[in-house]
SEBA-353892 format. One record per residue (C-alpha): residue in one letter; x negated, y, z; chain. Coordinates in Angstrom, 2 decimals, always signed. Layout:
# SEBA-353892
R|A|X|Y|Z|A
...
//
This chain:
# SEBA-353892
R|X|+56.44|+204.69|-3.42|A
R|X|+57.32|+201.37|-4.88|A
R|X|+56.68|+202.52|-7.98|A
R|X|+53.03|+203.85|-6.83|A
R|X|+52.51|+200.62|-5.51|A
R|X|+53.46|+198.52|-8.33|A
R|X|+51.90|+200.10|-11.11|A
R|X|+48.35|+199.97|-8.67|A
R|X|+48.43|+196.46|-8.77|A
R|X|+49.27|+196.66|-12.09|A
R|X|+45.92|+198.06|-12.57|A
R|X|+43.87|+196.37|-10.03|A
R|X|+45.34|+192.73|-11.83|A
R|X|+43.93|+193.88|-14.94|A
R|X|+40.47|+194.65|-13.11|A
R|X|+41.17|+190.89|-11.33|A
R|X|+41.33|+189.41|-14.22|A
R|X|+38.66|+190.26|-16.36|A
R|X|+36.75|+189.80|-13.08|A
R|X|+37.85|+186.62|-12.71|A
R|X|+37.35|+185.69|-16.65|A
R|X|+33.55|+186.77|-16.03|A
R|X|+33.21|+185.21|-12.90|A
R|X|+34.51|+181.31|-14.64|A
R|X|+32.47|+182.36|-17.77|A
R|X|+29.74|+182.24|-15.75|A
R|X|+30.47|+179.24|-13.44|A
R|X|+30.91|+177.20|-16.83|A
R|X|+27.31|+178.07|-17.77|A
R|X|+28.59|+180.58|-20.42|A
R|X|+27.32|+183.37|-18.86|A
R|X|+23.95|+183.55|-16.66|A
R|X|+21.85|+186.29|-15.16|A
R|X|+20.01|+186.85|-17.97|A
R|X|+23.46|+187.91|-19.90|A
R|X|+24.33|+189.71|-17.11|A
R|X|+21.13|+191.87|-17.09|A
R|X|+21.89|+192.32|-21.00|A
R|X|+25.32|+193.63|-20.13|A
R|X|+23.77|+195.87|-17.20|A
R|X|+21.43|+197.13|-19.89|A
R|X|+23.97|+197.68|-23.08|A
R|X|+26.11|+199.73|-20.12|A
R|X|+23.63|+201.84|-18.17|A
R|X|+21.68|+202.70|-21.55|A
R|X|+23.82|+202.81|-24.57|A
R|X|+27.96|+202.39|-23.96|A
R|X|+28.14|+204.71|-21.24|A
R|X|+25.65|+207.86|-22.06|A
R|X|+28.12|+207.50|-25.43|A
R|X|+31.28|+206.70|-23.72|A
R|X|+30.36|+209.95|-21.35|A
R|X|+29.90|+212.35|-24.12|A
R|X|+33.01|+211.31|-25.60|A
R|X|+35.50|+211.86|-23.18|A
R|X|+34.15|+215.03|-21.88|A
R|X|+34.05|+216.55|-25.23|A
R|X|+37.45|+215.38|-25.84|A
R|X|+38.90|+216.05|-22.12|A
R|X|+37.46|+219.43|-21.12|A
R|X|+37.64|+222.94|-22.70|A
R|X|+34.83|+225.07|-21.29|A
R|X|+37.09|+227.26|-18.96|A
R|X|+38.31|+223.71|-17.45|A
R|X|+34.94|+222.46|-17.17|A
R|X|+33.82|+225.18|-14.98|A
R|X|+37.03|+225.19|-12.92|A
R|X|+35.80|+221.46|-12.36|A
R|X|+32.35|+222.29|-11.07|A
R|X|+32.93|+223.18|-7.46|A
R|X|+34.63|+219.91|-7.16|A
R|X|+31.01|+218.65|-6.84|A
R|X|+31.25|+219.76|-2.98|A
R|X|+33.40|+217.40|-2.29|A
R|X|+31.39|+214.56|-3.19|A
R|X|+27.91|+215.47|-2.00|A
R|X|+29.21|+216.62|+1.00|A
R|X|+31.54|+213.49|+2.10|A
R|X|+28.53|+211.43|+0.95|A
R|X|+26.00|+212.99|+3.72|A
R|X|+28.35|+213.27|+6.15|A
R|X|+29.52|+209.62|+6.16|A
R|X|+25.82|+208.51|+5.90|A
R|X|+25.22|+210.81|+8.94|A
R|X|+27.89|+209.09|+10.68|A
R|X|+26.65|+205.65|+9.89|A
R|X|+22.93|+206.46|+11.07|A
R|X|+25.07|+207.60|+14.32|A
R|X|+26.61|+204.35|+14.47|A
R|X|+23.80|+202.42|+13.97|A
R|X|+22.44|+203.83|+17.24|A
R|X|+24.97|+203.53|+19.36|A
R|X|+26.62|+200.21|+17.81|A
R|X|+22.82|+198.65|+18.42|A
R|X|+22.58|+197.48|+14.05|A
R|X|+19.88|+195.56|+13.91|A
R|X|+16.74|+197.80|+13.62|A
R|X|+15.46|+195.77|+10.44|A
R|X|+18.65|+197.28|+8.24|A
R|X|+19.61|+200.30|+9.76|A
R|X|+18.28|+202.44|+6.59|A
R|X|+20.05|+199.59|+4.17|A
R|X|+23.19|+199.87|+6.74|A
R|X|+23.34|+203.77|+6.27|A
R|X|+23.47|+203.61|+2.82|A
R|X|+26.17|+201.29|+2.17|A
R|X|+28.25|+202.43|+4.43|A
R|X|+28.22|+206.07|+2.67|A
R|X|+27.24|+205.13|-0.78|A
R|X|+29.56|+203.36|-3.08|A
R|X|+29.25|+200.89|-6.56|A
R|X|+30.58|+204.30|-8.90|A
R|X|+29.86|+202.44|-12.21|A
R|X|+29.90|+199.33|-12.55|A
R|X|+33.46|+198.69|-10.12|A
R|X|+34.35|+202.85|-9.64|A
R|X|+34.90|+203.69|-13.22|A
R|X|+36.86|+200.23|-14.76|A
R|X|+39.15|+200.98|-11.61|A
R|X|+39.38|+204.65|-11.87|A
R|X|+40.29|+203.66|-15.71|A
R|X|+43.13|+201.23|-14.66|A
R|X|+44.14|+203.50|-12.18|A
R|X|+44.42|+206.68|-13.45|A
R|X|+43.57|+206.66|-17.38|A
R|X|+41.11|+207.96|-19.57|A
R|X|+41.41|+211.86|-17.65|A
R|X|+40.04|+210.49|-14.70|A
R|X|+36.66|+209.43|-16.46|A
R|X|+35.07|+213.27|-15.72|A
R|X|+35.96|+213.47|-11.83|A
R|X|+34.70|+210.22|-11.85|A
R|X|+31.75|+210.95|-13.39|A
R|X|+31.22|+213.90|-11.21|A
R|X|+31.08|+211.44|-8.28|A
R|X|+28.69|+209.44|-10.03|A
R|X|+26.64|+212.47|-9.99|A
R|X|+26.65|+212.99|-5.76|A
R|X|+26.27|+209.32|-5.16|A
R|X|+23.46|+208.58|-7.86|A
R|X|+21.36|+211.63|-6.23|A
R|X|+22.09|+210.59|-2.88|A
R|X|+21.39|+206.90|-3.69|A
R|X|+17.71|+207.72|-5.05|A
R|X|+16.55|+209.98|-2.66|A
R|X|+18.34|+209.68|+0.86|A
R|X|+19.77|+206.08|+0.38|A
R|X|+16.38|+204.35|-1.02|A
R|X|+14.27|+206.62|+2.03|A
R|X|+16.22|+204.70|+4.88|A
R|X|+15.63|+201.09|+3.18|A
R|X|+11.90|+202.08|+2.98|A
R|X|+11.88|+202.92|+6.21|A
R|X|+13.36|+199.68|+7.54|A
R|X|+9.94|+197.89|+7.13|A
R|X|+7.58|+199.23|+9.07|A
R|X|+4.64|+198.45|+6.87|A
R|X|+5.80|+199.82|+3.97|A
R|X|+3.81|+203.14|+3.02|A
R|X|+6.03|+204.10|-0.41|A
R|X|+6.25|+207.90|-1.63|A
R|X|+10.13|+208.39|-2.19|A
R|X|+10.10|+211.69|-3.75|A
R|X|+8.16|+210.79|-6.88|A
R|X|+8.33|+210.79|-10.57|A
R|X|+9.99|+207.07|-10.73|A
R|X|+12.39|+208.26|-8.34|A
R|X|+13.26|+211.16|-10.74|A
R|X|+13.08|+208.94|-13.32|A
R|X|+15.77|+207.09|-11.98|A
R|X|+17.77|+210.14|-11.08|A
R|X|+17.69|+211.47|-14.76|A
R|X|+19.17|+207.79|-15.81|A
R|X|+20.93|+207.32|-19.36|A
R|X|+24.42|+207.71|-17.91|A
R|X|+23.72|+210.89|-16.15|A
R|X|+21.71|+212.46|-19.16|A
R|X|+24.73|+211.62|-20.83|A
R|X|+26.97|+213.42|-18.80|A
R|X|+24.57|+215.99|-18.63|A
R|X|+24.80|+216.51|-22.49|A
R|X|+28.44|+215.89|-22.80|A
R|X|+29.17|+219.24|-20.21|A
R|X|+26.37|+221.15|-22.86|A
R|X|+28.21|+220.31|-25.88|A
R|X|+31.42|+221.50|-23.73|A
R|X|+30.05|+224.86|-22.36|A
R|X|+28.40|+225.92|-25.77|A
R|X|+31.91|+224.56|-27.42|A
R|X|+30.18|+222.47|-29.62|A
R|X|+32.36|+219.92|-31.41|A
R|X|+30.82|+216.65|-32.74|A
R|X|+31.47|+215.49|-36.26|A
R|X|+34.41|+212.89|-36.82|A
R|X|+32.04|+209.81|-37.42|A
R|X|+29.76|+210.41|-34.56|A
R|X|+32.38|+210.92|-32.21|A
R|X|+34.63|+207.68|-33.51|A
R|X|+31.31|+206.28|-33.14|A
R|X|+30.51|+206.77|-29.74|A
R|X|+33.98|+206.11|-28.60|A
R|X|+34.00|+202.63|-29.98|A
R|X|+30.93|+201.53|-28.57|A
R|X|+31.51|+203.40|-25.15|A
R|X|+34.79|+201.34|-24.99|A
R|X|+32.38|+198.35|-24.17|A
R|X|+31.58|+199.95|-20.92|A
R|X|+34.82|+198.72|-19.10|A
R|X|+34.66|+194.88|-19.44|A
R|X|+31.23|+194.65|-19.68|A
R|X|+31.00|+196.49|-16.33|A
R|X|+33.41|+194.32|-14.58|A
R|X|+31.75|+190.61|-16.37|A
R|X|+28.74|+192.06|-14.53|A
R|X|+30.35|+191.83|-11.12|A
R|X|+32.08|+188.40|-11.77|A
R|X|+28.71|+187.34|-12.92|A
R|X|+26.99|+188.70|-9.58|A
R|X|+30.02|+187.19|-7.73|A
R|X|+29.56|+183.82|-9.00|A
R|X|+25.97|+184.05|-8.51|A
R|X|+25.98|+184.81|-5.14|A
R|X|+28.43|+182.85|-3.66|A
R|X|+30.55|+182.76|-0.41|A
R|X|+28.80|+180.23|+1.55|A
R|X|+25.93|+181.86|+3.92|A
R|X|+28.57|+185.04|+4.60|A
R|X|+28.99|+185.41|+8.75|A
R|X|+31.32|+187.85|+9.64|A
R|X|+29.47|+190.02|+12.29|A
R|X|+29.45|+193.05|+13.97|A
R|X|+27.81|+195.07|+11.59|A
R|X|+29.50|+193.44|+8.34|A
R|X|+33.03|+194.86|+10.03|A
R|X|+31.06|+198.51|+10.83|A
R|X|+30.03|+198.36|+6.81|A
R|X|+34.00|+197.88|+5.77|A
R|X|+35.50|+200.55|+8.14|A
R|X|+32.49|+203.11|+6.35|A
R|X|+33.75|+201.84|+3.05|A
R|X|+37.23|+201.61|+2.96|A
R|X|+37.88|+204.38|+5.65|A
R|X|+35.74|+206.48|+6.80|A
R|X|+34.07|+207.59|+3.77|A
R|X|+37.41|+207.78|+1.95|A
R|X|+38.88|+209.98|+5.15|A
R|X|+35.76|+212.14|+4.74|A
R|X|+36.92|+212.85|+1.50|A
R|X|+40.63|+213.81|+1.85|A
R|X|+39.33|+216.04|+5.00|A
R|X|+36.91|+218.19|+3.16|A
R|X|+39.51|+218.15|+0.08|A
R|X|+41.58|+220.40|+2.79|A
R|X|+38.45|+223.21|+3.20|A
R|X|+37.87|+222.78|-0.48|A
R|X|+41.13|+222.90|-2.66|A
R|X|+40.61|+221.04|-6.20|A
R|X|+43.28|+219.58|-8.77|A
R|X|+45.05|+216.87|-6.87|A
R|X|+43.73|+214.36|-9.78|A
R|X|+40.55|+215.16|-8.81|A
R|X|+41.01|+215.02|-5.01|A
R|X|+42.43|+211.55|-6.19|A
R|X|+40.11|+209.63|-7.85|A
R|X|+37.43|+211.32|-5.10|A
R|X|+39.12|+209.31|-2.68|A
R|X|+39.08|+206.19|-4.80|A
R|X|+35.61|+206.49|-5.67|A
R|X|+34.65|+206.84|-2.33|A
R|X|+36.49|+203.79|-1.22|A
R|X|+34.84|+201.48|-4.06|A
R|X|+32.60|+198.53|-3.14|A
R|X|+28.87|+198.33|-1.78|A
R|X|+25.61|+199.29|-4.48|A
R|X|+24.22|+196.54|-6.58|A
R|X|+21.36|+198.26|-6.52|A
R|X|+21.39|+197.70|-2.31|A
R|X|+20.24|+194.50|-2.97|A
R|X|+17.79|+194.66|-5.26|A
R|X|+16.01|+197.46|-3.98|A
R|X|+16.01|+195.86|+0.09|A
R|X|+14.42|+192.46|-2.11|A
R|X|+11.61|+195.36|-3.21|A
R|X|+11.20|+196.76|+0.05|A
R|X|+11.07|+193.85|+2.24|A
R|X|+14.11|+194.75|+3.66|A
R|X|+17.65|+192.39|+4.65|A
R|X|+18.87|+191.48|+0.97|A
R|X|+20.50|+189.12|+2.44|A
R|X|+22.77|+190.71|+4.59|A
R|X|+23.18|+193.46|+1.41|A
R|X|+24.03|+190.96|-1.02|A
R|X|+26.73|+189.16|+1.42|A
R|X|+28.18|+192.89|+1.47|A
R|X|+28.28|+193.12|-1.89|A
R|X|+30.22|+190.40|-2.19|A
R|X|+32.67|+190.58|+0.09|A
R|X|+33.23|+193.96|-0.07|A
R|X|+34.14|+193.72|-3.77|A
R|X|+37.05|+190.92|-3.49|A
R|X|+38.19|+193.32|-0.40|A
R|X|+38.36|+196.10|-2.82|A
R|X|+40.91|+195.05|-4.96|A
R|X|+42.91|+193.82|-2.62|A
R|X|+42.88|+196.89|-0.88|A
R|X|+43.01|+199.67|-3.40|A
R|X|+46.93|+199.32|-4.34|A
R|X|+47.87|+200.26|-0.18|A
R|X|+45.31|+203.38|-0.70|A
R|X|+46.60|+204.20|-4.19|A
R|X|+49.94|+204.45|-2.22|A
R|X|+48.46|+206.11|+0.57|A
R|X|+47.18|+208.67|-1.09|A
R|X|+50.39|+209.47|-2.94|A
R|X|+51.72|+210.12|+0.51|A
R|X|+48.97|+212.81|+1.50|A
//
């Protein structure tokens, strides 16, 4: 258990400090938003589409791939449960009525990328990337469609169609086509040439610390000052860092998967509120405020927490 222990801190330090190297970068004017929407860019279009395809075409054989697939349960299924829990709670907890839709969904939805996969990484190594990935999947879909519907819905005014072709769009992203491609090459048993593969493995290893310079940058930027601890800030961390995750290991009992898998479900479920909460409330009319303080705060929580869960979950 000590050892568990240990060696998660091990890996949430390394995660802490190229956090923390991103997050002076950009207090000493060497980074800024507009490098930090470059990195967002160079990650969610280019390193990890390639990064995705090269791991799953050197982690999987087909007959493993398709032992993976009903893993995808698990995710999708914790997701709507926890996000029917928190529209529950919003009720009978009395969340303010203006972010009830923008409470919902980051209570159940978590930050997969840009925090989930460097800490799945340091965590687990490079086999965790296609449970992770599968994850991704669930909470991306859930994010676009469900997730995005509620924080319309918080403004009153607002007359937007959620189930349209931006929305799809923006389902179909660059990392998930990616993954999409990588589990076609795997299933037809396709295997790229030498170069191409080297090729996308060195530029998908930018994904990691570019991904994690994006959150110090977005740390730095937003700052600790305005944060008030309230009721509903306290309601967002139990959905995040336990009920969501306890979702998980429950349904992992009615639907038995590789205990890796089961894992790094539980981590990813436990990661850190959406970026994208706060940008797409600022859209919407909707609290960004109260998003981005959750963003925040839930993020430094995060790393403190995930070493007592990565021992926890040893335990179970």
């Amino acid at each position: 258990m000590l050892y568990t222990f240990l060696n998660a801190i091990q890996g949430v330090l390394v995660i802490l400090f190229v956090l923390m190297l991103g997050y002076f970068l950009a207090k000493y004017r060497w980074f800024d938003s507009k490098v930090s929407d470059l990195f967002a860019k160079l990650v969610v279009n280019v390193s990890l589409p390639l990064y995705m395809i090269a791991n799953l075409t050197s982690t999987f054989t087909k007959s493993e791939l398709e032992h993976s697939a009903k893993g995808l349960l698990i995710p999708f299924l914790s997701i709507l449960l926890s996000y029917s829990v928190a529209v529950i709670i919003a009720k009978v907890a009395n969340v303010k009525a203006h972010r009830r839709g923008l409470f919902a969904a980051i209570f159940s939805l978590s930050n997969s990328i840009f925090v989930g996969l460097p800490m799945s990484l340091a965590l687990f190594g490079d086999v965790a990337t296609p449970y992770t990935l599968l994850y991704y999947m669930a909470n991306t879909t859930i994010w676009w469609t469900l997730g995005v519907y509620g924080i319309i819905r918080d403004n009153k005014t607002e007359n937007q169609k959620v189930l349209n072709i931006d929305t799809l769009k923006r389902i179909f992203n660059p990392p998930l086509i990616g993954f999409l491609i990588g589990v076609g090459l795997v299933l037809l048993q396709i295997k790229l040439p030498k170069f191409i593969f080297d090729s996308f493995k060195m530029v998908g290893g930018l994904t990691t610390p570019l991904s994690i310079f994006c959150v110090g940058i977005t740390m730095y930027e937003m700052g600790f000052k305005n944060f008030r601890l309230d009721k509903d800030s306290i309601l967002v961390f139990a959905g995040r860092f336990l009920v969501t995750p306890f979702i998980t290991w429950l349904l992992s009992h009615f639907i038995p998967v590789p205990k890796l898998m089961r894992d790094v479900f539980i981590i990813m479920s436990a990661m850190p509120v959406m970026v994208n909460s706060a940008i797409i409330s600022r859209v919407y009319n909707g609290d960004y405020e109260f998003a981005t303080a959750m963003i925040t705060y839930s993020t430094v929580f995060s790393v403190v927490i995930m070493p007592f869960l990565m021992v926890l979950i040893k335990i179970i």
